[in-house]
C-alpha positions in Angstrom: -10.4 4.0 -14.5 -7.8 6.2 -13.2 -7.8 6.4 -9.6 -6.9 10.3 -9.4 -10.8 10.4 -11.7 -12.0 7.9 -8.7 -11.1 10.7 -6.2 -12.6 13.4 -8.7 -16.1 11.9 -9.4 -16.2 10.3 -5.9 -18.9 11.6 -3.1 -17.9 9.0 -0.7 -13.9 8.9 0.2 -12.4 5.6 -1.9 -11.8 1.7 0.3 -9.1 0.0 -1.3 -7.0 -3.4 0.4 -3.7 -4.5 -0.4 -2.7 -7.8 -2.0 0.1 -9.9 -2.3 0.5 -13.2 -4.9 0.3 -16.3 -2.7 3.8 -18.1 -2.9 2.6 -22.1 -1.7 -0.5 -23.8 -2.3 -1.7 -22.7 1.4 -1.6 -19.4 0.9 -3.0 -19.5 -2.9 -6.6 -21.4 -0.4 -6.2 -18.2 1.8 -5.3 -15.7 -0.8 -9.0 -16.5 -2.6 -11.2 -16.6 0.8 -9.8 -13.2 1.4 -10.7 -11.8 -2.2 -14.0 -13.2 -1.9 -14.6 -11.7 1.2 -13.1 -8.5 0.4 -14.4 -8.3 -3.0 -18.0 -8.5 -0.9 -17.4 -5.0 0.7 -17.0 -3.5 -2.8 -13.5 -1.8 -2.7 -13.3 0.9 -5.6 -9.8 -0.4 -6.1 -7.3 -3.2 -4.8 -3.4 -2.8 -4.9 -1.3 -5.8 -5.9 2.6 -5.6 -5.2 5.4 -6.7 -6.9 8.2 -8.6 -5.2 11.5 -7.3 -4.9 13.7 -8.6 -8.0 11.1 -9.5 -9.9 10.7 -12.2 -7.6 6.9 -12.6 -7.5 6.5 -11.1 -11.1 4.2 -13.4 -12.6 2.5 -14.3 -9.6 1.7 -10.2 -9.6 0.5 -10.5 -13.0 -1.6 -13.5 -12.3 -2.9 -11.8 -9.4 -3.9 -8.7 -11.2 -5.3 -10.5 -14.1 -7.7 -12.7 -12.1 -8.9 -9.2 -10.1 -9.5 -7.0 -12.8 -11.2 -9.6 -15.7 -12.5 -12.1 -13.7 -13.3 -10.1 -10.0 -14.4 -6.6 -11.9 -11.9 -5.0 -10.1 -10.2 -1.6 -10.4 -6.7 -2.5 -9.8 -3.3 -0.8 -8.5 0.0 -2.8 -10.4 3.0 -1.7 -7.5 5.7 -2.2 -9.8 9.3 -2.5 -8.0 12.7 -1.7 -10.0 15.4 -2.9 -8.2 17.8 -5.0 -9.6 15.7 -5.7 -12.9 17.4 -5.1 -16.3 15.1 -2.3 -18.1 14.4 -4.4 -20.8 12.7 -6.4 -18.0 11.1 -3.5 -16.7 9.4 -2.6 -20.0 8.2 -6.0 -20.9 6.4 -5.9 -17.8 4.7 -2.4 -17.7 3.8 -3.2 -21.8 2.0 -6.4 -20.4 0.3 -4.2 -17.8 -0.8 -2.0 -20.3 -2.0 -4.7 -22.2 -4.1 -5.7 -19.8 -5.5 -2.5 -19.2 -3.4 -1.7 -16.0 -4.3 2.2 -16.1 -2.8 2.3 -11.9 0.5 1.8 -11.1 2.4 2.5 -7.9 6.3 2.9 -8.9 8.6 2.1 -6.0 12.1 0.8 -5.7 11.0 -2.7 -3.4 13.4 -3.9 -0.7 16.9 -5.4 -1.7 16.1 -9.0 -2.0 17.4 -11.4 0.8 18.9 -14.1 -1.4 22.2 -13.8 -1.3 23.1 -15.0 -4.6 20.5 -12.0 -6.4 22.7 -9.9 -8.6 21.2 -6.4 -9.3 21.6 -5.6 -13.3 24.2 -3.4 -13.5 21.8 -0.7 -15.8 18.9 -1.5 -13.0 17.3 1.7 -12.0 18.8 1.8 -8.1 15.6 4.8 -6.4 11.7 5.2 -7.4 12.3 8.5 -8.9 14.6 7.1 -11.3 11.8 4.6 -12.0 9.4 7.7 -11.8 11.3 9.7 -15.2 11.8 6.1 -16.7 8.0 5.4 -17.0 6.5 9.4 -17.3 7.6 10.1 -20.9 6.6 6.4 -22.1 3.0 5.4 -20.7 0.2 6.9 -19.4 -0.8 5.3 -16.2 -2.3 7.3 -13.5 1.3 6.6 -11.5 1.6 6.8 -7.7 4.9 7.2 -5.6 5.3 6.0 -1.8 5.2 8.1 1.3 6.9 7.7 4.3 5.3 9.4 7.3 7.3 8.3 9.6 10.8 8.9 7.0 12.3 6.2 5.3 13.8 3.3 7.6 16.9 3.4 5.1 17.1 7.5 4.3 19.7 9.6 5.8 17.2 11.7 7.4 13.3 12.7 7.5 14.1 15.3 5.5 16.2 14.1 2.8 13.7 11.5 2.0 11.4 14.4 2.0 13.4 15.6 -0.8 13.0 12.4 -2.8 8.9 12.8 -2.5 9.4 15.8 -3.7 11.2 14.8 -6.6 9.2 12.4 -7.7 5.7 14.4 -7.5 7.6 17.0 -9.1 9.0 14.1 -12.5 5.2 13.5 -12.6 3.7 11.3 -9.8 -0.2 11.7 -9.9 -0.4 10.5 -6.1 1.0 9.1 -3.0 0.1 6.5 -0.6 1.8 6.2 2.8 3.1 3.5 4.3 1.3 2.6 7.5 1.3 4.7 10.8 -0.4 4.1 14.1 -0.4 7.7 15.2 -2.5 9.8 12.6 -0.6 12.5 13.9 2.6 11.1 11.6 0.1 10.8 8.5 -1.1 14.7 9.6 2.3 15.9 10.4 3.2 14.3 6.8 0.3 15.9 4.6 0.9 19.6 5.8 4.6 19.4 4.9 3.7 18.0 1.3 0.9 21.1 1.3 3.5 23.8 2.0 6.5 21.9 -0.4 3.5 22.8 -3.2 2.7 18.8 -2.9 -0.7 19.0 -4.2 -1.5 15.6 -5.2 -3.9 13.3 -3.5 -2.3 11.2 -0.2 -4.1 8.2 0.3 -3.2 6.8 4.1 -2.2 3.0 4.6 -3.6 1.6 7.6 -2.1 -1.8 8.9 -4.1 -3.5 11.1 -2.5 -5.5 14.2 -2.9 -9.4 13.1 -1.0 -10.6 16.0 2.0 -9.4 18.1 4.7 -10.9 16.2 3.7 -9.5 12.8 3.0 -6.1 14.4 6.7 -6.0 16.3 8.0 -7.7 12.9 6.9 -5.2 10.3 7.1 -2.4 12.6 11.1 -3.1 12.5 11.1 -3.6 8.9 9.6 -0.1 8.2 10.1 1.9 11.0 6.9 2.3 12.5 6.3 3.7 15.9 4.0 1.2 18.2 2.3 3.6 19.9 2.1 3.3 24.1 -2.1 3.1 23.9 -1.3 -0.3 22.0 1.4 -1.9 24.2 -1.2 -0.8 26.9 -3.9 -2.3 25.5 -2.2 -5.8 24.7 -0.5 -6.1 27.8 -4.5 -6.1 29.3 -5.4 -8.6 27.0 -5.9 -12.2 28.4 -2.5 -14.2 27.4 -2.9 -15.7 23.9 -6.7 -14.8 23.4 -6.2 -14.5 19.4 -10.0 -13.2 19.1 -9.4 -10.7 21.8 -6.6 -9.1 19.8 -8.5 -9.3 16.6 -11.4 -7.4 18.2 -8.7 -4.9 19.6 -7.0 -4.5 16.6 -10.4 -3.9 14.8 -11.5 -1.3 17.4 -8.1 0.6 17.3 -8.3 0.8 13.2 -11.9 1.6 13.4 -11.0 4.6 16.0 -7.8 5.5 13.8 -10.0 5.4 10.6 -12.5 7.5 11.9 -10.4 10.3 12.4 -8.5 10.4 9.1 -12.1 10.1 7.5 -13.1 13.0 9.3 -10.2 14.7 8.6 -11.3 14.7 4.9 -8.4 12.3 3.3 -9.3 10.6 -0.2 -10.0 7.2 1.2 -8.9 4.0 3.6 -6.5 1.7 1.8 -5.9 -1.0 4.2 -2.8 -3.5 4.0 -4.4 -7.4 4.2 -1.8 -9.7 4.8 -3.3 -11.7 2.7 -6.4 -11.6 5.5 -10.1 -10.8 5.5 -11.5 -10.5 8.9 -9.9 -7.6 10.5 -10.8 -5.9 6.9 -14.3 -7.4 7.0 -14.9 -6.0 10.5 -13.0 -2.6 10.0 -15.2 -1.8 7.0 -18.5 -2.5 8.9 -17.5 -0.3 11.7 -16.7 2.1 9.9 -20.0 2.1 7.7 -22.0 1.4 10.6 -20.5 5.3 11.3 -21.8 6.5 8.2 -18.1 7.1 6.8 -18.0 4.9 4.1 
């Protein structure tokens, strides 16, 4: 089912989690506890990305096979272009289509960090040129990224503003932002899309905070402010108390939740890691609330 008729038909706003294919034999042991777990909270769809390159492509596949024919699931296929030859890039969206991928978020994926890749020299180099590649070809229900917070790599908040707009405007049926701490970026974001004549449905990432590393880590890598409230309410933490940081970070996203879901967005789509508690206990907050 197309998630845009998910959003339509709907009376509840949508869950939906983020996955990533396992890359070692560890991860593949955590990768299943968390679908099992997450599965459990009955998400109306799960995202699966696509590493940069190509680099994770079967794995993606794998992934997205396993969740929609064995799991039931509704699925998301991110597809990234960078650096593939287009021949590649169709032999993988016909083999999503095969599988009855009707979902697919289109985005260019970070530059890989092997320095021996070698883009294709016809490789599609931005999301909206991935955008017009797909639009007159297939029919998925095709979603474009949005950057609340601008682009860590655009020139300015406002150029990559442009590139949203052209992509919504070469036939994305939706957006989903990258992650934000301060709902007042995702806000900000939405009312600038509304008066650009953005009318499609923006679905809000929420990232929990797994542990101070990965929150100062991924914060760098996409430009997310850490707001003061959090540094505020680690520092008071007791020193290396890893379940008094997961019940923080639970509260904060179950506090930051609440007030997009009240704010009438089209659903939660939290970004796992991989993970299943802070999910697990995110969810149940939030349904304890009576907003899910």
């Amino acid at each position: 089912m197309k998630v845009t008729d998910i959003w339509n038909t709907s009376p509840k706003p949508t869950l939906s989690f983020e996955l990533f294919p396992a890359r070692s034999e560890k991860a593949a042991s955590n990768l299943k506890k968390a679908i099992d777990a997450l599965a459990a909270l009955k998400p109306d769809f799960v995202s699966v990305t696509f590493g940069a390159g190509g680099s994770t492509r079967e794995g993606s596949r794998q992934l997205v096979e396993k969740l929609k024919h064995q799991m039931g699931l509704e699925i998301i296929a991110y597809f990234a272009c960078y650096g593939l030859d287009p021949d590649d890039i169709v032999a993988v969206l016909d083999d999503y289509q095969a599988l009855g991928v009707e979902n697919l978020l289109a985005v260019r994926g970070d530059v890989p960090h092997d320095g021996d890749f070698e883009p294709h020299p016809e490789s599609l180099p931005h999301a909206s040129d991935l955008v017009s590649f797909i639009r007159p070809k297939y029919d998925f229900c095709l979603g474009v990224a949005g950057y609340p917070e601008g682009h860590i790599d655009a020139v300015s908040k406002e150029k990559d503003f442009e590139f949203l707009k052209m992509k919504v405007d070469l036939g994305a049926d939706y957006i989903v932002t990258n992650y934000t701490y301060d709902n007042r970026h995702y806000f900000d974001f939405v009312d600038r899309c509304r008066s650009a004549g953005i009318k499609v449905p923006i679905l809000p990432g929420v990232m929990p905070i797994y542990s101070v590393k990965m929150m100062e880590r991924l914060a760098g890598l996409c430009g997310a402010e850490i707001t003061d409230e959090i540094r505020q309410g680690i520092a008071g933490l007791p020193e290396d108390d890893k379940q008094a940081l997961l019940d923080f970070g639970i509260e904060l996203a179950v506090r930051q939740c609440a007030e997009l879901l009240q704010a009438g967005v089209p659903g939660i789509h939290i970004y796992t890691m991989d993970r299943s508690k802070s999910s697990v206990g995110i969810v149940q907050g939030l349904r304890d609330k009576g907003l899910l």
